[in-house]
C-alpha positions as CSV (number, residue, x, y, z in Angstrom):
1,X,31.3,18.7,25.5
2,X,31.6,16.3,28.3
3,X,29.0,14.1,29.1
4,X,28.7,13.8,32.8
5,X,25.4,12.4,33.1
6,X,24.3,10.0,36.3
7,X,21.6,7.7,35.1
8,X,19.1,5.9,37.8
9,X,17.3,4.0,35.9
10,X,17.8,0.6,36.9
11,X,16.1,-1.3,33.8
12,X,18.8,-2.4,31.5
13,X,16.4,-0.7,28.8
14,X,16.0,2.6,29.8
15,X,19.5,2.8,30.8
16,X,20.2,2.4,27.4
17,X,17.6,5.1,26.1
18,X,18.8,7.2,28.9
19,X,22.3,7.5,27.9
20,X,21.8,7.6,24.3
21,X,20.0,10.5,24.7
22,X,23.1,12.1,27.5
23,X,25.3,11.1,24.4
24,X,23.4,12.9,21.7
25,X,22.8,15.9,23.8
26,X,25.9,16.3,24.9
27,X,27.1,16.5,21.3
28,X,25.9,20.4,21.6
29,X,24.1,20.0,18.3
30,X,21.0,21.7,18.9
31,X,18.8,20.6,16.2
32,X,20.0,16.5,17.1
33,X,18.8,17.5,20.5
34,X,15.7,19.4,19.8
35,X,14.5,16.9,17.0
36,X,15.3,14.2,20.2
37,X,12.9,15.7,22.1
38,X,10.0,16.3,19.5
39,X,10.7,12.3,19.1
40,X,10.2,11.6,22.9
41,X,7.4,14.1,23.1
42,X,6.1,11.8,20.1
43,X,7.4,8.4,22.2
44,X,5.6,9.9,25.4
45,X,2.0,10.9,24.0
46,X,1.4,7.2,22.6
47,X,2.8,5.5,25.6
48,X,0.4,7.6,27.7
49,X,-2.5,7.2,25.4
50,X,-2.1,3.0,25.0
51,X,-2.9,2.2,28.5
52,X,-4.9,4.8,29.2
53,X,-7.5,3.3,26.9
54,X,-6.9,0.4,27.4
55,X,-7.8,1.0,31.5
56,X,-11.1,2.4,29.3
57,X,-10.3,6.2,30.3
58,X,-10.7,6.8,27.0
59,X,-14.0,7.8,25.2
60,X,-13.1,5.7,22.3
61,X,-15.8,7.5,20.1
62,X,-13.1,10.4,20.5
63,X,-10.6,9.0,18.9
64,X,-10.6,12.2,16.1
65,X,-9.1,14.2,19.1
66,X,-6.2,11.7,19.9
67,X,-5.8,10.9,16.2
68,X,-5.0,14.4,15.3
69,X,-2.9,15.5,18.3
70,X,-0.9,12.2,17.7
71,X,-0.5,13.2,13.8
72,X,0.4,16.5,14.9
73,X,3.5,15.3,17.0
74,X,4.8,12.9,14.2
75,X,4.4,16.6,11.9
76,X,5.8,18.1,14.8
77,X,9.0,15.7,14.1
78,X,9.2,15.5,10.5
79,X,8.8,19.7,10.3
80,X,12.1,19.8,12.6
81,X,14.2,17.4,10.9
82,X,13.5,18.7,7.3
83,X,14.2,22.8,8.5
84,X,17.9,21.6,10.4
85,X,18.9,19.1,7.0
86,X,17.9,16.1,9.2
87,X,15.5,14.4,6.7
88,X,18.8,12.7,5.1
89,X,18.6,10.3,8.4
90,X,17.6,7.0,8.6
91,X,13.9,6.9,9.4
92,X,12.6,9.9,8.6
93,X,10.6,8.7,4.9
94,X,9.5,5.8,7.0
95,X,7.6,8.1,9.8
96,X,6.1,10.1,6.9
97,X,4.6,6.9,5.4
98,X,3.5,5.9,9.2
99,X,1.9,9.3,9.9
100,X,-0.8,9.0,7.0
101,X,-1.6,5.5,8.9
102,X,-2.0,7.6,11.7
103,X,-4.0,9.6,9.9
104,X,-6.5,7.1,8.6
105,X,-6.9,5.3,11.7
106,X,-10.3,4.7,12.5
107,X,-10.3,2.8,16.0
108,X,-9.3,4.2,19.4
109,X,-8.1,0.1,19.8
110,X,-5.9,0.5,16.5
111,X,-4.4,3.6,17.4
112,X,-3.3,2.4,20.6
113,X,-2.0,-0.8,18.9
114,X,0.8,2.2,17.5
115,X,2.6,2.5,20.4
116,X,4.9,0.0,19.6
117,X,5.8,0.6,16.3
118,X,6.3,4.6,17.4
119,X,8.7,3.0,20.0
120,X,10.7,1.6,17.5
121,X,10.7,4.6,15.3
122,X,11.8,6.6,18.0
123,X,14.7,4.0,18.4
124,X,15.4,4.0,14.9
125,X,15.7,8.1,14.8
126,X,18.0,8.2,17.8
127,X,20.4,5.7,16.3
128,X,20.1,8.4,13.0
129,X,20.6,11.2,15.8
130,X,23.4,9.3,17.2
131,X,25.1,9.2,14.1
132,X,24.4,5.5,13.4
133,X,22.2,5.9,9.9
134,X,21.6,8.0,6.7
135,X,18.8,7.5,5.0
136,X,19.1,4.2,2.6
């Protein structure tokens, strides 16, 4: 399939994001490009949540509620790439481990302290997607 893709994004970073994912779309594998976007779903809910409780638009005493959404989207993730064979990928074990963190955070502050380290698994499990990693 041809990848004829125009990205806009003008930050070298997001370039990069954006056309990995035009590259691993493009491929026509459907369950590469479905688990993709369960992982940017993922990717998308903590980089909404961090700064939106951070600008204290949070109730932090509801963390419970964004806990177990955010657990749900890492399931959401792990589900898809073990039903299409993707759980050989590079990654994968590692987000398992990280969802019962998830799981047993306690804070709305330490759940929002995530966001980075779901940015770098979602890095991490496009490089896989991309072709770039089995599981060590």
């Amino acid at each position: 399939m041809p990848m004829n893709y125009v990205c806009t994004a003008t930050d070298a970073h997001q370039r990069d994001e954006e056309m990995q994912w035009a590259r691993i779309l493009s491929t026509g594998d459907s369950a590469r490009g479905m688990v993709l976007l369960l992982v940017q779903k993922l990717c998308t809910a903590f980089h909404e949540y961090e700064p939106a409780f951070r600008a204290d638009a949070i109730d932090a005493a509801k963390v419970h509620v964004f806990r177990d959404r955010l657990a749900r989207r890492i399931e959401a993730v792990l589900d898809a790439m073990r039903a299409n064979g993707l759980d050989v990928l590079d990654g994968h074990a590692d987000l398992g481990r990280f969802l019962e963190s998830v799981r047993a955070v306690a804070s709305a502050s330490e759940l929002a302290d995530m966001t980075e380290t779901v940015h770098q698994f979602g890095h991490r499990l496009c490089d896989a997607l991309e072709g770039k990693g089995l599981a060590q």
